[in-house]
C-alpha positions as CSV (number, residue, x, y, z in Angstrom):
1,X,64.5,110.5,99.3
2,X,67.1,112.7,100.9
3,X,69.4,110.8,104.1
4,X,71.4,113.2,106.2
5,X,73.9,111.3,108.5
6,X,73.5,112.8,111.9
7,X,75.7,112.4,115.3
8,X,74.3,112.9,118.6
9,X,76.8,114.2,121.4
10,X,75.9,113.2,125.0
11,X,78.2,116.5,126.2
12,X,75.8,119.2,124.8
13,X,72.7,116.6,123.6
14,X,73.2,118.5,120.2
15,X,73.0,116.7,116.7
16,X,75.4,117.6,113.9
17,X,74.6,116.4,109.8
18,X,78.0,115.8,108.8
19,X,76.9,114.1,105.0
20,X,73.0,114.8,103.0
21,X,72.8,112.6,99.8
22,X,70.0,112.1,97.4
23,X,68.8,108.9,97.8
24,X,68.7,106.5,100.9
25,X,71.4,105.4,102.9
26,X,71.0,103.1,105.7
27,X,72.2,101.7,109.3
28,X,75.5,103.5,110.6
29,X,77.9,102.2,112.4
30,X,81.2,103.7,113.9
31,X,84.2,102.0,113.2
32,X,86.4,101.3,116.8
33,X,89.2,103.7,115.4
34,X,86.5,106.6,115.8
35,X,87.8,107.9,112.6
36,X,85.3,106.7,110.1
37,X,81.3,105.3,109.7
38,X,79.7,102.4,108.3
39,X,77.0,102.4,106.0
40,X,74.8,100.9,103.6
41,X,72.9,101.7,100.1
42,X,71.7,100.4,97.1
43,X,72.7,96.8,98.3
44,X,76.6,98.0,98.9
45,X,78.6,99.2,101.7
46,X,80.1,102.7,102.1
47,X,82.8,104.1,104.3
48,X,82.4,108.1,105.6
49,X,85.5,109.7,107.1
50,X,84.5,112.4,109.6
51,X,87.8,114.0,108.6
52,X,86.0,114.9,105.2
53,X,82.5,112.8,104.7
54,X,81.6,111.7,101.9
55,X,80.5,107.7,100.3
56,X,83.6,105.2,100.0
57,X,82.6,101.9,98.4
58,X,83.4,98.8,100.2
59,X,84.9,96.0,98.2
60,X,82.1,93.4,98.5
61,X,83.0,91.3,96.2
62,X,79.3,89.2,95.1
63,X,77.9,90.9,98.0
64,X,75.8,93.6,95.9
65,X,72.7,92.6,98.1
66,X,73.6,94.0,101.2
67,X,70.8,94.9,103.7
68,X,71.0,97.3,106.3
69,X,72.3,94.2,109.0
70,X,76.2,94.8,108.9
71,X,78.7,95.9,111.6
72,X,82.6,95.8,112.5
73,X,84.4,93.9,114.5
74,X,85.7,95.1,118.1
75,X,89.1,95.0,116.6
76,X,88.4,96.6,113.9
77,X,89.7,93.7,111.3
78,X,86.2,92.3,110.3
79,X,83.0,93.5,108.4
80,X,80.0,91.4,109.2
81,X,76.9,92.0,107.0
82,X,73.7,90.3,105.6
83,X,73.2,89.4,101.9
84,X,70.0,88.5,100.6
85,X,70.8,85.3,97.7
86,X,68.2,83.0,97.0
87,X,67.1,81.4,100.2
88,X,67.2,84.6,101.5
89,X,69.1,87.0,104.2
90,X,72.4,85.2,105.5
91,X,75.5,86.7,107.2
92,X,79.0,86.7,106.1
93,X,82.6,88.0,107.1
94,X,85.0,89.8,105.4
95,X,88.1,91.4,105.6
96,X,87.6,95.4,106.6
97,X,89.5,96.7,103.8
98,X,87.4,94.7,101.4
99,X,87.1,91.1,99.4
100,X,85.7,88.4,99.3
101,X,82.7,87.6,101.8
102,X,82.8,84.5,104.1
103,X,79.8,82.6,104.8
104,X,79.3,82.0,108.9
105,X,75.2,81.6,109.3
106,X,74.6,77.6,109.1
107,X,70.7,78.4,107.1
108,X,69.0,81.0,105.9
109,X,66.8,83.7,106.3
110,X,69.5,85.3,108.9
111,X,70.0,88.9,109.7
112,X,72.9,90.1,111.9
113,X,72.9,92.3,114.8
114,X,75.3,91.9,117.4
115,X,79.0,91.5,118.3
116,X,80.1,90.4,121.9
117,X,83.1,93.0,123.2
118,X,85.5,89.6,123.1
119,X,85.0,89.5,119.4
120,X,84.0,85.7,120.3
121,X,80.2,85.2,119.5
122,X,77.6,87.2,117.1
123,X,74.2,87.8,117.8
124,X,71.2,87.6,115.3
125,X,67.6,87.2,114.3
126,X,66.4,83.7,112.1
127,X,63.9,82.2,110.9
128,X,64.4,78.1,110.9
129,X,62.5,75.2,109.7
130,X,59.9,77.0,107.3
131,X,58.3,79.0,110.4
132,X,58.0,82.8,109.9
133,X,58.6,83.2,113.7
134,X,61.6,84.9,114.0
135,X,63.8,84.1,117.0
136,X,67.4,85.7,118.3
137,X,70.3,83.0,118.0
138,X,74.2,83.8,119.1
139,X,77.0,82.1,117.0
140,X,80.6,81.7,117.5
141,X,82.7,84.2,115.1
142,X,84.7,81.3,114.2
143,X,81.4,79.1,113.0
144,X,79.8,75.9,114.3
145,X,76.4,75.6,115.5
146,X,73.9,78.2,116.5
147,X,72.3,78.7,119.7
148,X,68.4,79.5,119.8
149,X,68.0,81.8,122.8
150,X,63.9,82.5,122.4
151,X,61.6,79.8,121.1
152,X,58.5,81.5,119.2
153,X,57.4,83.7,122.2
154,X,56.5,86.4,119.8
155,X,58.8,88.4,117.1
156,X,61.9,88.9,118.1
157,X,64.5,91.6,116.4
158,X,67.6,93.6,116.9
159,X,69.8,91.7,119.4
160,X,73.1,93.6,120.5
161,X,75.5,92.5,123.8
162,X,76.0,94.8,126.6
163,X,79.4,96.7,126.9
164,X,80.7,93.6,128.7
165,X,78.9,90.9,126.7
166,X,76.9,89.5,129.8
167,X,73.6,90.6,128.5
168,X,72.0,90.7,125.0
169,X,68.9,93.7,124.4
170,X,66.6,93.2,122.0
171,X,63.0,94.1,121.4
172,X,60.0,91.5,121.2
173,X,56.2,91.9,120.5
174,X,55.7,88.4,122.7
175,X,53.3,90.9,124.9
176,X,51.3,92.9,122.1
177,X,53.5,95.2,120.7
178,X,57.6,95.5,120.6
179,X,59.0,96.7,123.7
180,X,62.2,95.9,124.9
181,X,63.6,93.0,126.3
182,X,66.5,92.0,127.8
183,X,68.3,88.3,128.8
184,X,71.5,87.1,130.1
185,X,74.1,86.3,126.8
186,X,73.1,82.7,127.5
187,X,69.4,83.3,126.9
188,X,68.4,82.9,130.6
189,X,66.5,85.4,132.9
190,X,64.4,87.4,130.0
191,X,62.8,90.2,131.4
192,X,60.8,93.2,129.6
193,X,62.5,96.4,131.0
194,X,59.4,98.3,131.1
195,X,55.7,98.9,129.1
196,X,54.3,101.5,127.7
197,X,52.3,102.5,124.2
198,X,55.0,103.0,122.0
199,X,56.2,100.6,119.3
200,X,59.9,100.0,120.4
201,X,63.1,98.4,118.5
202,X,66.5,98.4,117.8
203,X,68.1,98.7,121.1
204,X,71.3,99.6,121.6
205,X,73.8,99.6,125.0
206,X,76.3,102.0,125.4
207,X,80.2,100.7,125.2
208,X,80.3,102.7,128.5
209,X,78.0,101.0,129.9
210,X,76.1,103.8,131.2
211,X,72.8,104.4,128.6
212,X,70.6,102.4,126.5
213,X,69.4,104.0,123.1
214,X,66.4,102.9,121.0
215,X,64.0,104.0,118.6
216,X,60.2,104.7,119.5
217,X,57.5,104.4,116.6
218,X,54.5,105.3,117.1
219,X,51.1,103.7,118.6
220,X,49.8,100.7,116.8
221,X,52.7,101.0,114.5
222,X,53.4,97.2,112.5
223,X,56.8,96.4,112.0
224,X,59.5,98.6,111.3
225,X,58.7,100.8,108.6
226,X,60.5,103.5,106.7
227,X,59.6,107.0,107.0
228,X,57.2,107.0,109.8
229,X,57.3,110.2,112.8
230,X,59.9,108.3,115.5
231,X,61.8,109.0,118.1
232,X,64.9,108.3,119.6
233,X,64.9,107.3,123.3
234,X,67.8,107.5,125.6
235,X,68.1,105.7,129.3
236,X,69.5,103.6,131.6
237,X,70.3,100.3,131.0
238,X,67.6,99.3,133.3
239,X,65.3,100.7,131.8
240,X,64.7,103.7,134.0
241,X,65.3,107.6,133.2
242,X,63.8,107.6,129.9
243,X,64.1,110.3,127.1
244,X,63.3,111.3,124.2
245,X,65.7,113.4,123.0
246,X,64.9,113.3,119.2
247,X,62.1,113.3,117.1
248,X,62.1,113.3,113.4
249,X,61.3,111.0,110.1
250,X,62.7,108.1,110.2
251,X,62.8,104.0,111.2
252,X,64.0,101.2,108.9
253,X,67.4,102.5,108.4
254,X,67.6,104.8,110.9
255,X,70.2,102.4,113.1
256,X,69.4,99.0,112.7
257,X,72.7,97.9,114.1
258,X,74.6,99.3,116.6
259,X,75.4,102.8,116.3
260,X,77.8,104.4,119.1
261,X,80.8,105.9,118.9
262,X,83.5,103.6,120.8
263,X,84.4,105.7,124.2
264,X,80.3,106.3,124.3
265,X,80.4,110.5,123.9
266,X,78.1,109.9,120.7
267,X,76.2,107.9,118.6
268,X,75.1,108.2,114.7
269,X,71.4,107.8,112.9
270,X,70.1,108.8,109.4
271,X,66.9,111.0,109.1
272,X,65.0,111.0,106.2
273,X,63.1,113.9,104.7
274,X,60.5,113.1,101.4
């Protein structure tokens, strides 16, 4: 399997590979300095410098089970990522330059997905109480106890806070099929932003606050698979205006977690090709 990291420039609506490797990397994210990405592979995470890209291990410390689930802080001092152990997925913190991971999500199986622009609360998907429902909870960074924002409705993934942590997106099959979704940071007033035949997930808000990205899979697609004919869809945060502006191979791994460059001129994805 070959991954070539992409960016996408809202300026010209061009996309530039900046890295191909030989086997699958996962999930970018852009570090707030703009200078460098975030990814995962083979359960580690890497570091690419756009300066000259190329894979920089991560000190992770036990963490050598990474999923694609991780993310940086808004100030640039934290790495947040999910490590599968035993009872499953759970999310830790740990220094951005590397160490030892922290342990933040009270049970397990829990996958990160979200940081609020105060740094003050994450968002995620769980499962809880031996149900394989899985629901989107928020958590304050500093720990505590979590707060369940949907209740079984249908499955729930890829939470991720507006540019000024008021709202949360994510994308929920409570209606048939993923589409997605979108509540007040508190859980309150969820509303579907629109319908149509596509399978849609991973949304993700624009720090401008201008554009909402997600990915499109195709009719009576199950899940989120790998390697499936997707698209990426670009629109307003209401929903309205939407786009496809790239189509390719691609899905799990594509960007799971939030994926724009900080001032909002670009984001990143992987596409895969057999």
């Amino acid at each position: 399997m070959r991954s070539h990291l992409t960016l996408w420039t809202l300026a010209d609506g061009l996309s530039r590979t900046i890295l191909t490797v030989e086997h699958r990397i996962e999930a970018p994210n852009w570090d707030p300095s703009g200078d460098t990405l975030l990814v995962n592979g083979g359960g580690r995470l890497f570091r690419v410098p756009l300066a000259d890209p190329r894979l920089i291990p991560v000190d992770t410390g036990f963490a050598d089970r990474c999923n694609n689930d991780h993310g940086i802080s808004p100030d640039g001092r934290t790495i947040v990522l999910s490590h599968h152990r035993g009872a499953g997925s759970e999310i830790f913190l740990m220094p951005a330059s590397g160490g030892t991971p922290r342990l933040i999500s009270p049970a397990a199986p829990s996958w990160w997905h979200g940081w609020s622009s105060d740094g003050k609360s994450l968002a995620y998907v769980a499962a809880r109480g031996g149900s394989r429902v899985i629901d989107v909870y928020t958590l304050p960074v500093e720990g505590g106890i979590e707060t369940r924002l949907t209740h079984g409705e249908g499955h729930s993934d890829g939470p991720d806070y507006s540019h000024d942590g008021r709202l949360i997106y994510w994308n929920c099959d409570r209606d048939g099929h993923a589409q997605i979704w979108v509540m007040a940071a508190n859980g309150k007033d969820q509303r579907r932003l629109f319908a149509d035949d596509h399978v849609n997930w991973f949304p993700h808000p624009s720090p401008c606050g201008k554009h909402l990205l997600y990915l499109a899979y195709p009719p009576g697609t199950e899940g989120h698979p790998a390697d499936l004919p997707i698209a990426l869809v670009l629109c307003r945060p209401d929903g309205s205006d939407r786009r496809r502006i790239l189509e390719f191979t691609g899905g799990q791994g594509t960007m799971n977690v939030p994926n724009w460059a900080p001032d909002g001129h670009a984001f990143a994805f992987i596409r895969y090709e057999a």
